[in-house]
C-alpha positions in Angstrom: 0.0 0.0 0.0 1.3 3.4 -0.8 0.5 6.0 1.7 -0.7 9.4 0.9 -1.2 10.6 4.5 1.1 9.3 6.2 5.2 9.5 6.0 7.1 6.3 7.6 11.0 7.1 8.0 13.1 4.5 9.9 17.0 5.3 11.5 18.7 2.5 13.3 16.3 1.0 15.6 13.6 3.5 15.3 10.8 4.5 13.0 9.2 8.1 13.1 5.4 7.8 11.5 4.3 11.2 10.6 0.5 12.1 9.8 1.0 14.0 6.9 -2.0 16.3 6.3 -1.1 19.7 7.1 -4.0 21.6 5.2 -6.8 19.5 7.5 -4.7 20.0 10.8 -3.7 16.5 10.0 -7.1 15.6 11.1 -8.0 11.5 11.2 -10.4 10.6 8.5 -11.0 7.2 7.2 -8.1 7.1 4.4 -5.4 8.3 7.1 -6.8 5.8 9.9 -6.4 2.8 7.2 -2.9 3.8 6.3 -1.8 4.0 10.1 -3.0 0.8 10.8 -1.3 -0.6 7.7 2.3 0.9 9.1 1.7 -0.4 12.4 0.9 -4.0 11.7 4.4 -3.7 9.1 6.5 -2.1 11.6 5.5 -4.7 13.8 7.1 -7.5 12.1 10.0 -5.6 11.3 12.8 -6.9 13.3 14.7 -3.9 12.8 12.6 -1.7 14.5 12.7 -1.7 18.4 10.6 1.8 19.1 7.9 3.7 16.9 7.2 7.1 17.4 4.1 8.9 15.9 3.6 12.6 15.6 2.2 15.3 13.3 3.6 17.3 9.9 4.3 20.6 10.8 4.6 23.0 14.2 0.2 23.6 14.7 -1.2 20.3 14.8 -0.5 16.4 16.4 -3.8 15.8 15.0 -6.8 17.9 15.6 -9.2 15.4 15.7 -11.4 13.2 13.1 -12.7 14.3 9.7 -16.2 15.2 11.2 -17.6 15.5 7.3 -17.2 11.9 7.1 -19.5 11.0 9.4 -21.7 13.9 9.4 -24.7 12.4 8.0 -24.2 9.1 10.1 -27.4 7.1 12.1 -26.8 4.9 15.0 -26.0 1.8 13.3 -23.1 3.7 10.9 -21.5 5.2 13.7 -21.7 2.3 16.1 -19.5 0.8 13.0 -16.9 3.5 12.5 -16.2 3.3 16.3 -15.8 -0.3 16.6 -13.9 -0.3 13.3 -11.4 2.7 14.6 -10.8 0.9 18.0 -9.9 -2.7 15.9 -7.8 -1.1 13.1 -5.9 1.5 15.2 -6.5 2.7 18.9 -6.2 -0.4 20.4 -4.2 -2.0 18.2 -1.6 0.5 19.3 -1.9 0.0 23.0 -1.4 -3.7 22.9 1.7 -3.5 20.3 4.2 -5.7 21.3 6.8 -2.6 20.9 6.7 0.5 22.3 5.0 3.9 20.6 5.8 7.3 22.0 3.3 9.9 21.0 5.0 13.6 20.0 2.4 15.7 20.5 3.4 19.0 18.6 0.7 21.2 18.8 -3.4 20.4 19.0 -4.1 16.8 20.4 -8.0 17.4 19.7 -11.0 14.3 20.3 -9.7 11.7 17.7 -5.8 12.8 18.4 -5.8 13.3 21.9 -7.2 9.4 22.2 -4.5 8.7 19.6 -1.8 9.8 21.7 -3.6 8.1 24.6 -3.6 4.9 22.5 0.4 5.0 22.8 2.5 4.0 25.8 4.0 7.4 26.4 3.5 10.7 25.3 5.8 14.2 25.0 4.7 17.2 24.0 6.0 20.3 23.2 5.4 23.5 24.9 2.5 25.0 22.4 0.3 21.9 23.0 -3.1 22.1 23.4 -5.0 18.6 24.6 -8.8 18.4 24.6 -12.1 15.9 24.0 -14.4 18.7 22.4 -16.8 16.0 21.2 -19.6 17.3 23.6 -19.5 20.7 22.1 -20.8 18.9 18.7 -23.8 16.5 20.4 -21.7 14.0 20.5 -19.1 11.7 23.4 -15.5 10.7 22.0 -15.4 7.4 20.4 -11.9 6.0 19.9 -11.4 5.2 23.5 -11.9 8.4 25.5 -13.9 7.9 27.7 -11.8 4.8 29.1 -8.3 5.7 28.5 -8.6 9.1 30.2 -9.7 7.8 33.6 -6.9 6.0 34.1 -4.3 8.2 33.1 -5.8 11.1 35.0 -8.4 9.9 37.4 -12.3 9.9 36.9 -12.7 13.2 38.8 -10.0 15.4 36.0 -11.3 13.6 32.9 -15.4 14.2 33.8 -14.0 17.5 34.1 -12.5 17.6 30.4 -15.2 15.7 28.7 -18.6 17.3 30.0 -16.4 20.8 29.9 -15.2 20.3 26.5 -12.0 22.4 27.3 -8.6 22.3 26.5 -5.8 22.1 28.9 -2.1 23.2 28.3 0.9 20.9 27.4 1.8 22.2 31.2 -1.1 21.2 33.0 -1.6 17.9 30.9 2.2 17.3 32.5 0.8 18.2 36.4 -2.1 15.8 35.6 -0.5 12.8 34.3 -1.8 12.9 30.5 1.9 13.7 29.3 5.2 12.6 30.8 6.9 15.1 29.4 7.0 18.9 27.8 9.7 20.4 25.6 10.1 23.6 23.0 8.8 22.8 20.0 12.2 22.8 17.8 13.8 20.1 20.7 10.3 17.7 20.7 11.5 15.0 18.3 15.0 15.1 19.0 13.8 14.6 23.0 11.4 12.0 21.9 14.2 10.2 20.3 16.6 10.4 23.1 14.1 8.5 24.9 13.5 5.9 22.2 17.2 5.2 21.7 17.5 4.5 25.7 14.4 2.2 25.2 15.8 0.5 21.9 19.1 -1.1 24.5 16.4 -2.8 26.8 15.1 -6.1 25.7 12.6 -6.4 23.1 11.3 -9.5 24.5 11.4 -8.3 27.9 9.5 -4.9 26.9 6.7 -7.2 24.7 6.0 -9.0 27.8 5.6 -5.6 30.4 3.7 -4.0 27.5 1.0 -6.9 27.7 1.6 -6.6 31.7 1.0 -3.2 32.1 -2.1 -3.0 29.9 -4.0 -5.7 32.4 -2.8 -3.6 35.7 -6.6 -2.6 36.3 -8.0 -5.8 36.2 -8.0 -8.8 38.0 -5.7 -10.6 35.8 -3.1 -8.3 36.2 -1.1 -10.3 39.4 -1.3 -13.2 37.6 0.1 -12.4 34.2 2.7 -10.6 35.7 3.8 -14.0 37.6 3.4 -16.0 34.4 5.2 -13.1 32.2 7.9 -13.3 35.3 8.8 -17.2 34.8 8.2 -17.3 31.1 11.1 -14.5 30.4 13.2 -16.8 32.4 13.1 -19.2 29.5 14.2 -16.4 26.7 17.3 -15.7 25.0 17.2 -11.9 25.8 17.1 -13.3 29.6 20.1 -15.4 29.7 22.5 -12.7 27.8 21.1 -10.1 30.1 22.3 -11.8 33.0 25.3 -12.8 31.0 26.0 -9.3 30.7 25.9 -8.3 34.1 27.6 -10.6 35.5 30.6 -10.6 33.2 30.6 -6.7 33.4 29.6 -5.9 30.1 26.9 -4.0 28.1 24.3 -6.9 26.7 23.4 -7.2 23.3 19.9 -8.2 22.8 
C-alpha cells in the first residue's frame, strides 16, 4: 500500500510515523486511519525496528481530531460501526503493540488525536500543545477510546471535568495531571522523543513485549497473575540469559 497521508521514516532501531496532512490540521479521516494501521501492523514484524514514534507534519497540529464531514450524516447503526472499526484497526491495536509507541504531540491533540496519543505507551509534548475531547460541544461523546483511557491516566474526577467541559488544557497542566510525561520547545520535541526511544531501543525487546501486555492488564484482576506468568516465562528467553550474562561478566548486553 502506498501511503498518501502518512510518511514512515526509519533510523537505526527506530521509526518516526508522521501524519501527513497539514491543510486538515492533519485531522484522522478514514483514508489516514487505514494507512496507520497498515504501518503499524508492518513495523510490527519488522525486526529492525525496536521503538515507533508517531507525531504530526508541521509545528500547529498532532492531530486535531477526526474528519467530522465523514461521518456527518451518520445514524446509530453507521456510527456504532466506525467506532468499533477505529478501536480494531488502530486505537487499540496501538496499546497492545508488542513494541513501544511514543506519541509527539506537537501542537493540538483534539477528540480523535488526543485518544491517539492516549492509544500510545508514552506521550511528550511540546510547549505549544493544546490537549482536549471537544466532542460534547458537537452533540456528540469521544469514540476512539476516551472515555476509558482518560480515567486511568488522570483519574475519573479530572477527565469528567475535560469531557462534560469540552475544554482544552495546556501541554503544562496535561504534564501536572499525568496525560503527558513530558513537555519540551517545539524545535527540541522529536530530538527529546528520540533520546528517549534510543535509551528504550538497548532494553530487551522480549522483555518490553511482555511488560507492554503486563501493564495494559494492571486494572484488572488478571493483572497479578500475568505478571507472575510473564515473570517465569522471560526466564526461558534468549534476551534473559544474555542479560544476566552481561551483568555478570561486566559488560553491556546485546539483545
Amino acid at each position: 500500500m502506498k501511503f498518501e497521508n502518512i510518511l514512515v521514516e526509519k533510523e537505526e532501531k527506530i521509526s518516526v510515523i508522521t501524519i501527513n496532512r497539514p491543510t486538515s490540521l492533519n485531522a484522522l479521516n478514514a483514508q489516514t486511519i487505514l494507512e496507520l494501521s497498515e504501518a503499524f501492523e508492518n513495523l510490527e514484524k519488522d525486526a529492525d525496528v525496536r521503538v515507533i514514534i508517531i507525531t504530526g507534519s508541521g509545528e500547529k497540529s498532532f492531530v486535531a481530531g477526526a474528519d467530522i464531514k465523514e461521518f456527518a450524516e451518520f445514524r446509530q447503526k453507521e456510527a456504532e460501526e466506525l467506532a468499533r472499526n477505529g478501536h480494531n484497526s488502530l486505537f487499540n491495536k496501538v496499546e497492545n503493540l508488542s513494541k513501544p509507541v511514543i506519541a509527539a504531540v506537537n501542537g493540538f491533540a483534539l477528540g480523535g488525536g488526543l485518544e491517539l496519543a492516549m492509544a500510545c505507551h508514552i506521550r511528550y509534548a511540546s510547549e505549544n500543545a493544546k490537549l482536549g475531547l471537544p466532542e460534547v460541544t458537537l452533540g456528540l461523546i469521544p469514540g476512539y477510546g476516551g472515555t476509558q483511557r482518560l480515567p486511568k491516566l488522570v483519574g475519573k474526577g479530572l477527565a469528567n471535568e475535560m469531557i462534560f467541559s469540552a475544554k482544552m488544557i495546556t501541554a503544562q497542566r496535561a504534564k501536572e495531571i499525568g496525560l503527558v510525561n513530558e513537555v519540551y520547545a517545539i524545535e527540541e520535541l522529536l530530538n527529546k522523543t528520540k533520546e528517549l526511544a534510543a535509551t528504550i531501543a538497548r532494553n530487551s525487546p522480549m522483555a518490553i513485549a511482555k511488560a507492554i501486555s503486563a501493564v495494559n492488564l494492571s486494572d484488572t484482576d488478571r493483572g497479578f497473575e500475568t505478571e507472575i506468568q510473564y515473570f517465569g516465562e522471560v526466564f526461558e528467553l534468549d534476551d534473559k540469559k544474555e542479560g544476566v550474562a552481561a551483568f555478570l561478566e561486566k559488560r553491556k548486553p546485546n539483545f
